[in-house]
N, C-alpha and C positions, 0 to 999 in steps of 0.2 A: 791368397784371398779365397773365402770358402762363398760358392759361385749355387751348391747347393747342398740340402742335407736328405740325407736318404736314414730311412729307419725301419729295422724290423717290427713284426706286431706279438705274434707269440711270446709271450711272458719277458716282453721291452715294454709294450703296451697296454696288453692284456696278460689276464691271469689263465692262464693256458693252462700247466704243471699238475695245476690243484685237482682240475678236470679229472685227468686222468691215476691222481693218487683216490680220488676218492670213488673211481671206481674200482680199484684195486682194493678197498676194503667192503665195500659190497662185493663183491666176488667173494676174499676173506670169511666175511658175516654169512654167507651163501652155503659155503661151504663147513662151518661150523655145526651147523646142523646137522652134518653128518662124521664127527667127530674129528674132523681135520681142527690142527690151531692154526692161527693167522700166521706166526713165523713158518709155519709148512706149508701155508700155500704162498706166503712169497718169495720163500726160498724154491718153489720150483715154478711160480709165474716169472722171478728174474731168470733162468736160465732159462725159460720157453723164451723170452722174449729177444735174448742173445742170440740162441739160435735160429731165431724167424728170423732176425735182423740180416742174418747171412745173406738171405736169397730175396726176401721183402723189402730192405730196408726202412725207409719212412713211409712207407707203402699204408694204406688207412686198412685194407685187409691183415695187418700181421696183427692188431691189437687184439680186434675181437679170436683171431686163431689162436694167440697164447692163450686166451682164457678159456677156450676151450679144449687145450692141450692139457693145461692144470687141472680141468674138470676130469680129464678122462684118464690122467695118472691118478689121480682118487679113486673114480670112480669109472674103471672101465666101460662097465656096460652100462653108462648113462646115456637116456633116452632121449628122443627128439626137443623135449619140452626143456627138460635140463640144460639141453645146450644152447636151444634157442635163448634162455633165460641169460644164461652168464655171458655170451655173445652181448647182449642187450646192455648188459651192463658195460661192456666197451666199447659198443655204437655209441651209448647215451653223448659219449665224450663229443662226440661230431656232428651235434644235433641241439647241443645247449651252450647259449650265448655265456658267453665268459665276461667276469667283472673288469672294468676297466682298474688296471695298477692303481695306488696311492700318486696323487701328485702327477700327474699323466697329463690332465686337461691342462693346466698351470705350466708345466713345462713344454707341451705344444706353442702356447703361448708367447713363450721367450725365443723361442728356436724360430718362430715363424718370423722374429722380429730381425735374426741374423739372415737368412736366406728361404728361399722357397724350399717347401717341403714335400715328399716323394715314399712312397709306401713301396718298399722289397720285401715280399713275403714267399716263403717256400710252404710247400705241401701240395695234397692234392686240390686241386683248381675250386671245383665244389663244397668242399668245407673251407675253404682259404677265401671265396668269394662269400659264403654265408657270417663269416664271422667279420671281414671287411663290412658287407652290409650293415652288420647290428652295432659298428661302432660310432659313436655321438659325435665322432669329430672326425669323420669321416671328409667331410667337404674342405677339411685344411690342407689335403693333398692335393697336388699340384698333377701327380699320376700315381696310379697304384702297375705294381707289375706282379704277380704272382708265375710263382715256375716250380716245378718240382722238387729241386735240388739247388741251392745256390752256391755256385763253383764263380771262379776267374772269369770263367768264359762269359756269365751271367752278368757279371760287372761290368765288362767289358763293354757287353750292350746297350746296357743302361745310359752310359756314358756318352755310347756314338748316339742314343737314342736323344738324348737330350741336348745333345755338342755341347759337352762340357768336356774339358780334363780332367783324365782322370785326378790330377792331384790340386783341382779345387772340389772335389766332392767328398765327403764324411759318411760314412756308413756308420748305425749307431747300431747295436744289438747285444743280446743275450750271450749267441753263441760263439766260444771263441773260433770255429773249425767255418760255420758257413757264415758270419757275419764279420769278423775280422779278421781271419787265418787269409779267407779268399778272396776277400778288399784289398788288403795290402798286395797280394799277388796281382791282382790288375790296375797296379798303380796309387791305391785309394788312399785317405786317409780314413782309419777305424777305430771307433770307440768301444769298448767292450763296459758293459754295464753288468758291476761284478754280479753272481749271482749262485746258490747252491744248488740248480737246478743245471740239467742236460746233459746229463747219461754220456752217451757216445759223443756229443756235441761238446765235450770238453776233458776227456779223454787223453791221456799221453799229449794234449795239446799246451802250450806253452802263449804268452803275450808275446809279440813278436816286436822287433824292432821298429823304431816309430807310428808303434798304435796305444793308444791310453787306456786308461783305467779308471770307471769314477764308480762311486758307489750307487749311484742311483741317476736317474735320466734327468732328474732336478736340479742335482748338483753340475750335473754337464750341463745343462740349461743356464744353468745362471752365471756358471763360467764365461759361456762364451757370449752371452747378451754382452757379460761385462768387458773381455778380453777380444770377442773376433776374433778369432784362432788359436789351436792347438799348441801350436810349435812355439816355443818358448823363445821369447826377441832375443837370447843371448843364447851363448855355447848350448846347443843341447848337453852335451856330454859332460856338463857342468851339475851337480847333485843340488848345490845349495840353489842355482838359478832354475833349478825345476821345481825345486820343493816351494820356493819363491813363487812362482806362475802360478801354481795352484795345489793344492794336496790330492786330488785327483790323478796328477800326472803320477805316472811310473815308468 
C-alpha cells in the first residue's frame, strides 16, 4: 500500500538544466569576442567543472568558479570587471524562477488523489527554499524538506519523520544516484523519471532492482491513479506480466 509519495523538484518538477545550459552560452557568447569558439570554451568549462566538483561538489560556489576558471584560461590577466561579469552569468542561475515542466500541474493532480504528497529537495537551503517559494503548487505539499545531499541516511528520516515504512513510501525523481539509487537503499520504493540530463547524477549509475522507469511524471501519474501500486500483482520476474502492468515498468 503506497501510504505516501515523495518527489523531487529540480528538473522532476521544474526546469532547472535549462537554467544553467543557458548560461553556459552566455559565457560562450562572452567569450567570443575575444576570439575564443564556443566548443573552446566548453570543452574547458566541462573539465573546470569536474575538477571543482572534486572538492565543491553541489556546492552553489563551484558554478560561478568554473566560469571564472575558463575566463582566466583565455584570458589570464582578466580584470575585476571581467570576472565579475562571467561569475554573473552563473549566479543568474540561483536567482531566476525556473518554468514549471510540461504536464506537472495535471500530474500533481492524479498523485495527490493516490496519497499525500511531500517535497525532497537537495541543494543549498537558500536557493532550494527560493525556487520552493515560486512554485504555483506549492501548497499541495503535505511538507517540504530540503537537505544538501540526499543519501539513505536522508530517507531514512523522512520516513521516521512521518511514521511511515519505508516500503509504503515512493520517491519519484530525476536522478538515478540521489533520488532512486538512495531510496531503495533505505528501504524505498523509487521511480526514476527517464531523462538526458544529470551529469554526475547518472553516471556509471545503473536502475536497480525493484525501482521503475517511466518516461515522464504523467505517465507515472496516471499509472498509478489507475493501478495503486507499482509492483506488478503476478511474478515480478515474469517479462510478459510486467510488460502487461504497464510499459513504464522495467
Amino acid at each position: 500500500m503506497i501510504k505516501a509519495i515523495c518527489l523531487d523538484m529540480d528538473d522532476t518538477l521544474i526546469v532547472n538544466q535549462v537554467l544553467y545550459t543557458n548560461a553556459e552560452f552566455m559565457l560562450a557568447g562572452y567569450l567570443q569576442n575575444f576570439g575564443v569558439t564556443p566548443e573552446e570554451t566548453f570543452t574547458v568549462l566541462k573539465a573546470a567543472e569536474a575538477e571543482n566538483f572534486k572538492t565543491l561538489g553541489i556546492a552553489i560556489t563551484r558554478f560561478p568558479l568554473s566560469f571564472e576558471h575558463t575566463l582566466r584560461h583565455f584570458i589570464p590577466n582578466a580584470d575585476k570587471a571581467m570576472i565579475s561579469t562571467v561569475r554573473d552569468f552563473a549566479e543568474r542561475v540561483f536567482r531566476t524562477v525556473a518554468d514549471v515542466k510540461p504536464d506537472t500541474v495535471e500530474a500533481l493532480a492524479l498523485l495527490a488523489q493516490v496519497a499525500p504528497l511531500h517535497l525532497v529537495t537537495g541543494g543549498a537551503d537558500h536557493v532550494q527554499q527560493f525556487r520552493v517559494n515560486h512554485l504555483p503548487f506549492k501548497d499541495q505539499f503535505n511538507s517540504v524538506t530540503i537537505v544538501p545531499k540526499k543519501d539513505a541516511a536522508v530517507y531514512r528520516n523522512v520516513a521516521a519523520k512521518l511514521g511511515i515504512k519505508p516500503s509504503e513510501l515512493i520517491m519519484i525523481g530525476d536522478s538515478l544516484r540521489s533520488d532512486v539509487l538512495a531510496a531503495v537503499e533505505a528501504g524505498w520504493q523509487a521511480v526514476w523519471i527517464e531523462t538526458i540530463n544529470g551529469g554526475h547524477e547518472l553516471k556509471a549509475a545503473q536502475l536497480p532492482p525493484g525501482a521503475y522507469k517511466f518516461s515522464s511524471l504523467l505517465e507515472l501519474a496516471r499509472h498509478l491513479e489507475k493501478n495503486r501500486a507499482l509492483a506488478p500483482p503476478a511474478n515480478t520476474n515474469n517479462p510478459a506480466a510486467r510488460r502487461a502492468f504497464g510499459k513504464g515498468l522495467k
